[in-house]
SERO-4910 file (N, C-alpha, C, O; in steps of 0.05 Angstrom, whole numbers):
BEGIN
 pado doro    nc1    nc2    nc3   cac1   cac2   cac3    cc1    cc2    cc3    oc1    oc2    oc3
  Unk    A     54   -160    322     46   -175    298     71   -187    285     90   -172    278
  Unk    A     72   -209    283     95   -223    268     99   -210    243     88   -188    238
  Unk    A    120   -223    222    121   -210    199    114   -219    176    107   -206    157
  Unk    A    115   -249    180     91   -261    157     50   -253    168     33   -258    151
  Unk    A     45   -246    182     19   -235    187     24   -205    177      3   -192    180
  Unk    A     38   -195    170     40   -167    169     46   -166    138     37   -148    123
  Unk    A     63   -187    129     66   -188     95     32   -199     88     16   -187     73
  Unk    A     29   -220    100     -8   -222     91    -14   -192     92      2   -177     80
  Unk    A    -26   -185     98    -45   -166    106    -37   -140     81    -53   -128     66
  Unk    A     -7   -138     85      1   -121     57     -4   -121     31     -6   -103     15
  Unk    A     -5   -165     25    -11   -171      8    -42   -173     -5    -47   -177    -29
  Unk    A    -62   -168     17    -83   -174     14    -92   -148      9   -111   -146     -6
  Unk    A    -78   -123     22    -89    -95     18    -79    -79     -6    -87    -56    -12
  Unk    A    -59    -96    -19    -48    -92    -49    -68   -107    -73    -72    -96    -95
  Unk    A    -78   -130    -65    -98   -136    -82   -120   -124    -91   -128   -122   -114
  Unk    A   -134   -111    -65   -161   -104    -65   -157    -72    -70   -178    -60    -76
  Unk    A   -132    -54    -70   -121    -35    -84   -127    -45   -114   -143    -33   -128
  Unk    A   -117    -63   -121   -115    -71   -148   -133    -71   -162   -134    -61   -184
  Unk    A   -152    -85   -149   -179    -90   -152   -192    -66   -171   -198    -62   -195
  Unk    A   -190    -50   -144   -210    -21   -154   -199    -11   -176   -211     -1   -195
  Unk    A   -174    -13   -174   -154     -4   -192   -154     -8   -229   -150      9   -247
  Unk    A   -162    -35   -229   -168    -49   -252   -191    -38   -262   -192    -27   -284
  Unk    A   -213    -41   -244   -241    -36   -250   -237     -3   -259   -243      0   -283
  Unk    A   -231     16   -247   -229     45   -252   -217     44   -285   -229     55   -304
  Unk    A   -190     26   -287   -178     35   -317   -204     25   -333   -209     34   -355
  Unk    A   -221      5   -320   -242    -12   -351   -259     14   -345   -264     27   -365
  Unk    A   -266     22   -325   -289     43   -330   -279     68   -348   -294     80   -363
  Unk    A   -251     76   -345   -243     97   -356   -241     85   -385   -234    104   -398
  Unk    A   -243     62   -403   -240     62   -423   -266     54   -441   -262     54   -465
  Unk    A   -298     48   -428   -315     43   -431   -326     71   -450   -328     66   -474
  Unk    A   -329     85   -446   -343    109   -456   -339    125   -488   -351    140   -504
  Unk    A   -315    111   -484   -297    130   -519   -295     97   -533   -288    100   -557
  Unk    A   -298     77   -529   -290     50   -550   -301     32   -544   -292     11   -536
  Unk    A   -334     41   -548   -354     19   -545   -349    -14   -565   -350    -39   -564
  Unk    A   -343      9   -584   -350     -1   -614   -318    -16   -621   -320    -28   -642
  Unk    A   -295    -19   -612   -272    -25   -620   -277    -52   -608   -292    -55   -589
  Unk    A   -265    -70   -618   -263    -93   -609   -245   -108   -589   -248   -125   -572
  Unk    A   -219    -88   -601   -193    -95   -583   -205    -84   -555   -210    -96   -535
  Unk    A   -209    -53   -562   -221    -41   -535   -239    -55   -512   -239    -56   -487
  Unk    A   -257    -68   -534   -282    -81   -503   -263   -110   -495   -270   -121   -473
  Unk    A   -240   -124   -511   -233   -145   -503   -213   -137   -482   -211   -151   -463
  Unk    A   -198   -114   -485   -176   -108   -458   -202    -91   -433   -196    -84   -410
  Unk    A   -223    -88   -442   -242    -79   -425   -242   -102   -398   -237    -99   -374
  Unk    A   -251   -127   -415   -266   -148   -409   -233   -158   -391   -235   -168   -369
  Unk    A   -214   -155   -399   -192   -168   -385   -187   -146   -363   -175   -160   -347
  Unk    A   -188   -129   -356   -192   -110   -341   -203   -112   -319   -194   -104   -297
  Unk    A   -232   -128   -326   -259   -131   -305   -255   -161   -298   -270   -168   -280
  Unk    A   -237   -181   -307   -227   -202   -299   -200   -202   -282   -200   -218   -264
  Unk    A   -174   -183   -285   -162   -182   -262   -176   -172   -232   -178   -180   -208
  Unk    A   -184   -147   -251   -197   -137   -211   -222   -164   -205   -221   -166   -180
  Unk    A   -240   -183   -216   -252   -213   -198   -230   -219   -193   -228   -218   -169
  Unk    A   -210   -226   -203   -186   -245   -196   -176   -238   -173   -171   -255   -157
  Unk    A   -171   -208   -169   -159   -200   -145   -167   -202   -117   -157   -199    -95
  Unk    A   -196   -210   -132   -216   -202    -95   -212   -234    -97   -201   -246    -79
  Unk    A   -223   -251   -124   -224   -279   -115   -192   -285    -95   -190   -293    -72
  Unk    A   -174   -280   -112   -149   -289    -87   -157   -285    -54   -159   -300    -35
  Unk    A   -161   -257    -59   -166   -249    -31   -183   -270     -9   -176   -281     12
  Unk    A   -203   -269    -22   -220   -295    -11   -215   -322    -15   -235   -335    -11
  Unk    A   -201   -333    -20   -187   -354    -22   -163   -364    -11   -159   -388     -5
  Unk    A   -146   -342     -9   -122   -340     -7   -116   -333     29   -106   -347     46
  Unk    A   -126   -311     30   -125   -293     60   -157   -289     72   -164   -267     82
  Unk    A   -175   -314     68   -199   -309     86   -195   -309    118   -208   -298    136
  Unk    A   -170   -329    117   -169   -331    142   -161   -307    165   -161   -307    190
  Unk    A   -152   -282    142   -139   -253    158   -158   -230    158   -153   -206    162
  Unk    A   -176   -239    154   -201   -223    145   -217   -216    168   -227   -236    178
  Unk    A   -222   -188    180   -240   -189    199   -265   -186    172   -264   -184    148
  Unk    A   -288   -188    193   -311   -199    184   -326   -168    165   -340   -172    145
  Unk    A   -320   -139    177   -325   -122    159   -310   -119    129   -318   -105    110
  Unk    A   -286   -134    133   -275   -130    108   -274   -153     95   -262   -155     74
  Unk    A   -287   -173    105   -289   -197     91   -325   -193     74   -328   -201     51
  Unk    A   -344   -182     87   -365   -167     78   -361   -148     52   -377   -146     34
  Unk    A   -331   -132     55   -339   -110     42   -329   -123     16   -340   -113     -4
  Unk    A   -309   -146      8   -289   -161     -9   -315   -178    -32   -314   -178    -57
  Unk    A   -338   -191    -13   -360   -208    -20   -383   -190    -25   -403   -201    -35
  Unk    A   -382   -164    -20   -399   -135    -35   -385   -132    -60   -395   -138    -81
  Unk    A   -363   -123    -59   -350   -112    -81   -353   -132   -105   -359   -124   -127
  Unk    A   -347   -166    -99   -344   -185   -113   -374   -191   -130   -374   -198   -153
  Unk    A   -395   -188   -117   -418   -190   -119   -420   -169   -141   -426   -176   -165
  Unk    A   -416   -148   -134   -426   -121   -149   -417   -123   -181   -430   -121   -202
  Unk    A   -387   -130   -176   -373   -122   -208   -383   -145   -221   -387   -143   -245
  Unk    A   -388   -171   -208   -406   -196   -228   -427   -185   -237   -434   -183   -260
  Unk    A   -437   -179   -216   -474   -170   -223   -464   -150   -251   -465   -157   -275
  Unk    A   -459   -132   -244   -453   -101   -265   -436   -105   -293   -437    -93   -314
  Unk    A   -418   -128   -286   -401   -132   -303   -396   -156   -330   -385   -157   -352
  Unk    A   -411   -173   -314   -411   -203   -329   -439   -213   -328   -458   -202   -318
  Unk    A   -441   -235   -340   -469   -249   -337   -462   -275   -319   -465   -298   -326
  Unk    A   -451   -266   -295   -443   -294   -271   -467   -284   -254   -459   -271   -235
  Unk    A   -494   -287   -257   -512   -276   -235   -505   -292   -209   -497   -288   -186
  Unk    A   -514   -317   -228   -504   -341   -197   -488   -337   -181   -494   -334   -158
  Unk    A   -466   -335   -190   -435   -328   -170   -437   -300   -165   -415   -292   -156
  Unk    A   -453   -284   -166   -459   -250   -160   -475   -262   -131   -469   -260   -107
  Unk    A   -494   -273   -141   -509   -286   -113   -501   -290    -96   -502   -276    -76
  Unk    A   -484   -318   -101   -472   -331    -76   -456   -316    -66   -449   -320    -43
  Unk    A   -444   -293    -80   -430   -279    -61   -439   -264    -38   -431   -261    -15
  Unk    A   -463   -254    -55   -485   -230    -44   -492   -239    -14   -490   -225      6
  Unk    A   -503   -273    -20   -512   -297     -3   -493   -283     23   -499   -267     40
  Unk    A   -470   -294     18   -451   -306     35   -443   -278     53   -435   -277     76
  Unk    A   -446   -263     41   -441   -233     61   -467   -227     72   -465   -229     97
  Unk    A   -489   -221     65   -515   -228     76   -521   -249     98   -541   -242    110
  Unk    A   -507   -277    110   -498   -294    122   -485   -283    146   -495   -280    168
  Unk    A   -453   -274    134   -438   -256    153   -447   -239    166   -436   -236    188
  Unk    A   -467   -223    161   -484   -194    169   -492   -211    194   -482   -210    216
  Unk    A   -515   -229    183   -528   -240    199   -520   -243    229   -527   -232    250
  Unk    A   -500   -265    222   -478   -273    244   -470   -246    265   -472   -248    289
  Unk    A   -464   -229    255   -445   -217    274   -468   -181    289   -462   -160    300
  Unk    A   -492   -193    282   -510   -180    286   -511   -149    271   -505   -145    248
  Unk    A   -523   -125    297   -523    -97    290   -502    -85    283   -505    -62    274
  Unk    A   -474    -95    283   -443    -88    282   -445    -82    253   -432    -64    242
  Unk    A   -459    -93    244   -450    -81    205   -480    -78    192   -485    -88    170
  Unk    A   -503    -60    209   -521    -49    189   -509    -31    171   -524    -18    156
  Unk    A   -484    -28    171   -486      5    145   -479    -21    125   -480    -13    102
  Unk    A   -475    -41    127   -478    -61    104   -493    -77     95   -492    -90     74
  Unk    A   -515    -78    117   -532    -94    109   -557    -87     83   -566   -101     64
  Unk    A   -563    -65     90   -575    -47     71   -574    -55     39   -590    -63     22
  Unk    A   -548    -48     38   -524    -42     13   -533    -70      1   -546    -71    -19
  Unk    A   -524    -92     15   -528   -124     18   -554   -139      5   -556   -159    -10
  Unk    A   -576   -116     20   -602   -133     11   -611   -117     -9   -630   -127    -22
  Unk    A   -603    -93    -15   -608    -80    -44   -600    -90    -72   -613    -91    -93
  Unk    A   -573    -99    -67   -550   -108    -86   -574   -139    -83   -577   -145   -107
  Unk    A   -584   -150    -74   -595   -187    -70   -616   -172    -83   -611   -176   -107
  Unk    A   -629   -161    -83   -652   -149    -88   -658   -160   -126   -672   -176   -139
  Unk    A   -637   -137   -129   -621   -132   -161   -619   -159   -170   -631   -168   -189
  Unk    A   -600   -175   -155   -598   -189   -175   -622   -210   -183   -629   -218   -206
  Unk    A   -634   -217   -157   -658   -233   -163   -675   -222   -189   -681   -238   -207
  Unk    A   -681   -204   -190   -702   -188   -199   -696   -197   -245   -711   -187   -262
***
């Protein structure tokens, strides 16, 4: 592997670290400072780096993406919209677009497909 494919890949597995990363500090601060304002606004910036992080990802390094982790990037992205924001639409199209992928690459990713049409399920509803 060359060493710019190998800095991708570092870079992309530092984001989606981040990701969760972000989301975990907003969840850890949700429960004790509903009611503070500063609180739910560094909440809300919280739950906007970790989209930001997966959005790079997908934007940035789709092209390094095998197709289960490009699934799992457009789950996760899906999820924290759906759960987090009122972007249903863009929860969708994410939802869409890995539901798509599934499709494509057949029985190789039922432990995602499931997950996939539950999460589509939700948001329709």
């Amino acid at each position: 592997m060359n060493n710019a494919k190998q800095s991708d890949i570092a870079v992309r597995q530092q984001l989606i670290s981040s990701s969760d990363e972000f989301l975990k500090s907003a969840h850890s601060l949700a429960p004790r400072n509903v009611k503070s304002e500063v609180y739910v606004t560094y909440y809300n910036k919280l739950i906007k780096c970790s989209v930001s992080c997966l959005l790079i990802v997908v934007e940035r390094y789709k092209a390094t993406l095998d197709a289960g982790l490009e699934v799992s990037v457009y789950l996760k992205l899906s999820q924290i919209l759906f759960n987090e924001t009122v972007s249903y639409d863009l929860a969708s199209d994410y939802c869409l677009k890995a539901l798509q992928l599934i499709s494509r690459t057949g029985d190789t990713m039922s432990n995602f497909k499931l997950k996939a049409q539950v999460l589509n399920f939700q948001i329709q509803v």
